[in-house]
N, C-alpha and C positions, 0 to 999 in steps of 0.2 A: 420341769421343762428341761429336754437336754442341751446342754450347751453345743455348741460349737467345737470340730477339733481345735481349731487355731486358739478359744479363749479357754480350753483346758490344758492346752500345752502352756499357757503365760499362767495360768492359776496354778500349774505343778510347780511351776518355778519358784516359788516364794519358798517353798519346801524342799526343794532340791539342792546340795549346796554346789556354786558355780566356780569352779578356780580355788574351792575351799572357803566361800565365802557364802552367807546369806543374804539371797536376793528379795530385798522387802518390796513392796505395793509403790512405794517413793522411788526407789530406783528404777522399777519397771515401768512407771510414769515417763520420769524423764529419759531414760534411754529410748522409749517410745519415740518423748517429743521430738529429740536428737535425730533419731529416725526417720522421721516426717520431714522434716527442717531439711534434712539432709535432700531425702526425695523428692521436694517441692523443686529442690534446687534441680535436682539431676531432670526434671519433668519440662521446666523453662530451658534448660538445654538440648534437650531433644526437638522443641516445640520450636525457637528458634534458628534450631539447625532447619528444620524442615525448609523454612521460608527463604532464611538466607541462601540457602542452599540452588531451590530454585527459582527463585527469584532474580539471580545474579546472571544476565544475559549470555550469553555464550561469546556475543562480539568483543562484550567488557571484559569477560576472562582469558581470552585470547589477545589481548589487549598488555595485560596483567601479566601474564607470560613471556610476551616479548619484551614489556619493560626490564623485566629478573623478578619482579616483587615475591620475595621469600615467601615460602608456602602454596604461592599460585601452581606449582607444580603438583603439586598432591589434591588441593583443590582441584585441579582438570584430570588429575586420575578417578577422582571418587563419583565426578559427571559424569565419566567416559561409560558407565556404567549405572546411568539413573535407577534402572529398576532393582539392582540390588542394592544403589543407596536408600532407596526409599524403605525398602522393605527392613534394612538396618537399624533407622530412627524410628520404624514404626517397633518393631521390636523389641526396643530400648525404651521406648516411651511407653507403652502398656507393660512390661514387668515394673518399671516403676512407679506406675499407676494402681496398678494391680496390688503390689505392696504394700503403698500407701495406705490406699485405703484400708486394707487388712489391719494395719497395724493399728492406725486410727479405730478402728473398729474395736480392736480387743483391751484397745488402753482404756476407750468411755464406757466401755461394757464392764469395766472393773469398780468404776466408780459409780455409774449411775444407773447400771441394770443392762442386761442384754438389747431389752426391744426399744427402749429410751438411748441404749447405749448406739445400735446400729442407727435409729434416726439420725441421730445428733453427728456421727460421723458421715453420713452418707451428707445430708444439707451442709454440712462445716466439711467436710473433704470437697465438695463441688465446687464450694463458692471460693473455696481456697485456690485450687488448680486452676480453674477459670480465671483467676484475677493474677494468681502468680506464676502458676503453670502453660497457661495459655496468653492472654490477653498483654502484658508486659511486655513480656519476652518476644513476643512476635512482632511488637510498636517497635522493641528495639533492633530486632534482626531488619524488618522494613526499613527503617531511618540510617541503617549501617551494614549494608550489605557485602561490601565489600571485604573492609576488614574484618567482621563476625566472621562471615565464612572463611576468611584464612586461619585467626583464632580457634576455630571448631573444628578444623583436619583432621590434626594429629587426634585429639579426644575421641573424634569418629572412627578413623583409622583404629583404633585400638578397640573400641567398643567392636567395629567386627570380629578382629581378632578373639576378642573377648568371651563373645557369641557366636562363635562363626558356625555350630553346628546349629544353631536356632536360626540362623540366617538362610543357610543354604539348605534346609528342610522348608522352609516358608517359602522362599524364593524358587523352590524347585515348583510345591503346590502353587503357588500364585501364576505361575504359567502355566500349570494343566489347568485349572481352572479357567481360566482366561482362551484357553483354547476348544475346550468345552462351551463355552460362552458365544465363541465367537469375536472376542474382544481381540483387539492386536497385542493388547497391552503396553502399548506405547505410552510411557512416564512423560516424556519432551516433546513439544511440536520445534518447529522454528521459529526461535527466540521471537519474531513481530512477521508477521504474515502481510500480506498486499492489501489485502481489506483494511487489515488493523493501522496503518502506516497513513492512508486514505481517511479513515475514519479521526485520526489524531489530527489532518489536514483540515478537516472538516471543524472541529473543535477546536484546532487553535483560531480560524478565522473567526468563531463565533466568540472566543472570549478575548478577543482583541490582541491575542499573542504574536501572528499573523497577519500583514499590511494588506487589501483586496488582490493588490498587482502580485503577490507573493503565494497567495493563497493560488491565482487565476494561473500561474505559471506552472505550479507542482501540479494543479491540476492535468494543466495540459501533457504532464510529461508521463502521466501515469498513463493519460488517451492516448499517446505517441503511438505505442507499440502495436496498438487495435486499428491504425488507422491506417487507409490504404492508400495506394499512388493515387489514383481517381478521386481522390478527396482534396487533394491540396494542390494539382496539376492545374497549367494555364490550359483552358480548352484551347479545340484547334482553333475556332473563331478570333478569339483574340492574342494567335501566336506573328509572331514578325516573323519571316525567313528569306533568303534573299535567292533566285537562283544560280547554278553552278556557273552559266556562262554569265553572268552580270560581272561588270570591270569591279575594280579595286574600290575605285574614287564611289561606285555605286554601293557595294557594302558600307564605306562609310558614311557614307550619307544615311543609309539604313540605320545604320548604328547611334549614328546621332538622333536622327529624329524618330524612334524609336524610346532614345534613353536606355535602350542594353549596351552593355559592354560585348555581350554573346549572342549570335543570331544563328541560328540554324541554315545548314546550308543542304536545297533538294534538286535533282534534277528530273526535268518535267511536271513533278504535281508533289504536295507534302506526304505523299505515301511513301515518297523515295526518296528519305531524307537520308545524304551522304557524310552527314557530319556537320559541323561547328566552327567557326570564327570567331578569331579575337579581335575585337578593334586597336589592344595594341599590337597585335602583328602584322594587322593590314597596315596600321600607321608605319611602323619600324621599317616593315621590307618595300613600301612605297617610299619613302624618304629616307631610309638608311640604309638600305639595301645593295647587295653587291650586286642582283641582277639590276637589267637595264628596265624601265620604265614597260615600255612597252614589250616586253617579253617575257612580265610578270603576270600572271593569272591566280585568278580565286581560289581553286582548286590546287595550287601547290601551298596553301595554306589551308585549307580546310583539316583539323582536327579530328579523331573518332569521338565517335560517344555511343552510350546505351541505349537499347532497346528495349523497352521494359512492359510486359502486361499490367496494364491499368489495373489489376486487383492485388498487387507486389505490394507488401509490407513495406512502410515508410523507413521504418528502423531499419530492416536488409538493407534495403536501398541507398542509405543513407552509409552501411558500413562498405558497401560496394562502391559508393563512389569514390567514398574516402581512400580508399586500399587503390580505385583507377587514377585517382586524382583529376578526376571529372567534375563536372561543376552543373552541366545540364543533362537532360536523358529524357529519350523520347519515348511516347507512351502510346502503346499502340493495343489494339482491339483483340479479338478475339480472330480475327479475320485476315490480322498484320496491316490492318487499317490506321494511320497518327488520327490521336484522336486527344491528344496534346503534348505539354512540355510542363517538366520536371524540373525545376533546380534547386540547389541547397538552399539558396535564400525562402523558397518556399517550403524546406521542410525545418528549416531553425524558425521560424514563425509560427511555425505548432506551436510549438517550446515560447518564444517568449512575446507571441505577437505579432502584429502586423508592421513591418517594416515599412512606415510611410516615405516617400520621396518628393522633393517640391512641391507643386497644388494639387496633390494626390489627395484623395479626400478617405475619409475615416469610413471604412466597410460597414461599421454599423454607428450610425448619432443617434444618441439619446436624446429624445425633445423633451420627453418627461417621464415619470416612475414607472409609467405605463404604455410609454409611446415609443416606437423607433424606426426610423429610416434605414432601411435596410439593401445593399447593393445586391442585383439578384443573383450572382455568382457566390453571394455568402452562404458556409454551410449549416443546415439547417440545426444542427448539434449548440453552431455556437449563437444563432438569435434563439435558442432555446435558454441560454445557460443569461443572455441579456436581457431576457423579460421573465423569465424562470416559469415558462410555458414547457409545453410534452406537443412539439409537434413531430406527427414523426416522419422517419424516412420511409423510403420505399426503396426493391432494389434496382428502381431504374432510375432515381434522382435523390440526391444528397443537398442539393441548395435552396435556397428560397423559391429563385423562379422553376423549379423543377416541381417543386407541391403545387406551385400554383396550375401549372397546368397539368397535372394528374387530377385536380381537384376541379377542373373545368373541364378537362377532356377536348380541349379546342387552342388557336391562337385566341389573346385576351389583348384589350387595349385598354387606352389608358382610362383611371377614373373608375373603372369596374374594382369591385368587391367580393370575396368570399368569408362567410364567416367560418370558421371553425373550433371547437372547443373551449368556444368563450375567447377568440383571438378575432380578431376583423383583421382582415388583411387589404389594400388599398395601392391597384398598381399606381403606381404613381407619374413611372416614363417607358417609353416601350421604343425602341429604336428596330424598325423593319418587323421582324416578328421576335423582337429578343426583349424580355421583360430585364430595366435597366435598373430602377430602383421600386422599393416598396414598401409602403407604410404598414408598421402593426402596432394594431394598439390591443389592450385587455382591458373585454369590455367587464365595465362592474353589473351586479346582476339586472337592475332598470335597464340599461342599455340592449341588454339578449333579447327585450322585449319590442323592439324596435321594429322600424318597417324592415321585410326583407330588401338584402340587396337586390343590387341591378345585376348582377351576376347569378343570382340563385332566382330572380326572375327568369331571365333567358332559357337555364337549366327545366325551368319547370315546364 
């Protein structure tokens, strides 16, 4: 059988003398094992660099950098360039796998036969690199990200040097290939993505990491940015405003029994809204004012404010006021029709909630795991997310009472029902033709078999 080049080049050796010395079957053993020992090692270095390397977030390395932490600088040069670090360790890591194995191969092949000898090195080279080359070294680059990759720089640093025409031959191919492909070749995404950040939100509430009020707020701030003026606006129905020529003493009375601090101020009808009142400036310049009582009008008070299209990102709007130092903003149609009002308070209640006041009552009560009273200006997103139902929107209504009457196609009164999707829904109070509150429960599935409502009677 012919051997192998590699195990006639170790079998001349015993014969050849080395440095003036003869090189027996025992010494070629051990310098073998020494070999292996060595490369095992060099194999968990590479294997570890790989993970530490990128695994180490990009915010925590930039982190690391402004602290001074020695090394972090070389470390953020060898990132700056993922795809030729990768291709570095991978380089480093198969010649010394490559090796390995070979040399393991032609040591058992000496003592126990070529085809018994390649077995025994192929199973014993595997389970070795796997356990010491692989599986250790990465437990410990995982557990120690930080410092390993500072530790492994310099080492790396050098290894290109070391290799740098095997480096930048490989790294030249791996981009035409990849451009053949069709691949970007892109090594890095960004460190945690908007799904992924959401998804970890998701998982801390279920493993109790996460308090419900905590988990229900990052929610909201994630929905912030998707959500429109029209979603969180006071319709016109239920805005205050007082008009231009009403006295002093008449905004605050407005103000009071209202409970705004701020009321809109229009002349003629709410489509001509000229701006805004403070109730403390009507109070100050009535009572502490240099002009005289009766020579003071509404209008030398009135403040500006915005005008905003009802489909205006909450977020814009929210950096727009802050920058006018505005506090309400009028929301107008497609038509320049008011079609309501905007203020801060209603867009930080995205964020952390319903900001209740005196006997103001809770937008949605829970009567039980399956029931809820719901005010019909609630949006339908959020009695979705309190009964963990899918109802949806449409683009001409986002609230409770806005499905129900797309889902009747008519005015509804009280006590009437519609089912849907396994939800009954039950108006409960109707003020004029405005649906005020409304029960929904989820029915279990005996219940879907039920007499039809009185609603889907009518309908039929």
């Amino acid at each position: 059988m012919a051997l192998s080049p590699l195990l006639e080049v170790v079998l001349a050796a015993y014969e050849v003398p080395f440095l003036g010395l003869e090189i027996d079957e025992s010494t070629v053993s051990i310098l073998g094992v020494l070999a292996v020992a060595v490369l095992i090692a060099l194999s968990g270095f590479f294997s570890s660099s790989e993970i530490a390397m990128f695994n180490l977030p990009k915010h925590r390395l930039e982190g690391m950098v402004e602290e001074g932490i020695e090394g972090a600088e070389l470390v953020k040069a060898l990132k700056d360039d993922p795809h030729r670090l990768l291709v570095t360790i991978l380089v480093g890591n198969n010649i010394v796998n490559i090796a390995m194995s070979s040399i393991a191969t032609a040591v058992l092949s000496l003592h126990f036969g070529g085809l018994l000898g390649v077995i025994l090195a192929t199973f014993g080279i595997t389970a070795i690199v796997l356990l010491f080359g692989e599986s250790v070294p990465k437990s410990y680059a995982v557990e120690n990200t930080e410092s390993w990759s500072i530790r492994i720089s310099k080492p790396l640093k050098a290894t290109e040097y070391l290799l740098y025409p095997l480096i930048v031959l490989f790294d030249y191919l791996t981009r035409q290939v990849n451009k053949l492909t069709g691949s970007t070749g892109a090594i890095e995404s960004p460190y945690v993505t908007r799904d992924e950040i959401q998804e970890m939100i998701e998982s801390g509430e279920r493993e109790g990491v996460l308090e419900e009020e905590e988990h229900e707020m990052l929610t909201r701030i994630f929905r912030f940015n998707k959500t429109i003026v029209k979603e969180v606006m006071t319709p016109r129905l239920d805005m205050t405003a007082v008009p231009k020529d009403a006295s002093i003493d008449e905004a605050i009375e407005t103000c009071i029994q209202s409970g705004h601090a701020r009321v809109p101020v229009y002349e003629g009808s709410l489509d001509n809204v000229q701006g805004v009142v403070h109730i403390r400036d009507l109070v100050r310049d009535l009572n502490y004012g240099e002009a005289e009582t009766e020579d003071l009008e509404l209008a030398d008070l009135i403040q500006p404010t915005l005008h905003v299209p009802e489909s205006k990102n909450v977020d814009e709007l929210l950096t727009e006021m802050r920058e006018n130092r505005m506090h309400m903003a009028l929301v107008i149609d497609e038509f320049g029709t008011t079609e309501g009002l905007v203020t801060m308070e209603d867009m930080v209640e995205e964020i952390i909630g319903e900001i209740l006041e005196g006997g103001e009552e809770q937008p949605i009560e829970e009567i039980d795991e399956n029931t809820v009273l719901v005010r019909g200006e609630v949006n339908i997103e959020d009695v979705n997310e309190s009964l963990d139902i899918d109802l949806p929107e449409g683009e001409e209504f986002e609230t409770i009472a806005g499905f129900i009457f797309n889902r009747a196609g008519r005015l509804v009164e009280e006590g009437e029902e519609i089912t849907y999707d396994g939800v009954r829904i039950t108006v409960e109070d109707v003020e004029n033709t405005r649906i005020m509150m409304a029960r929904l429960r989820k029915l279990e599935q005996a219940d879907e078999g039920e007499e039809v409502s009185e609603l889907e009677e009518t309908d039929a």
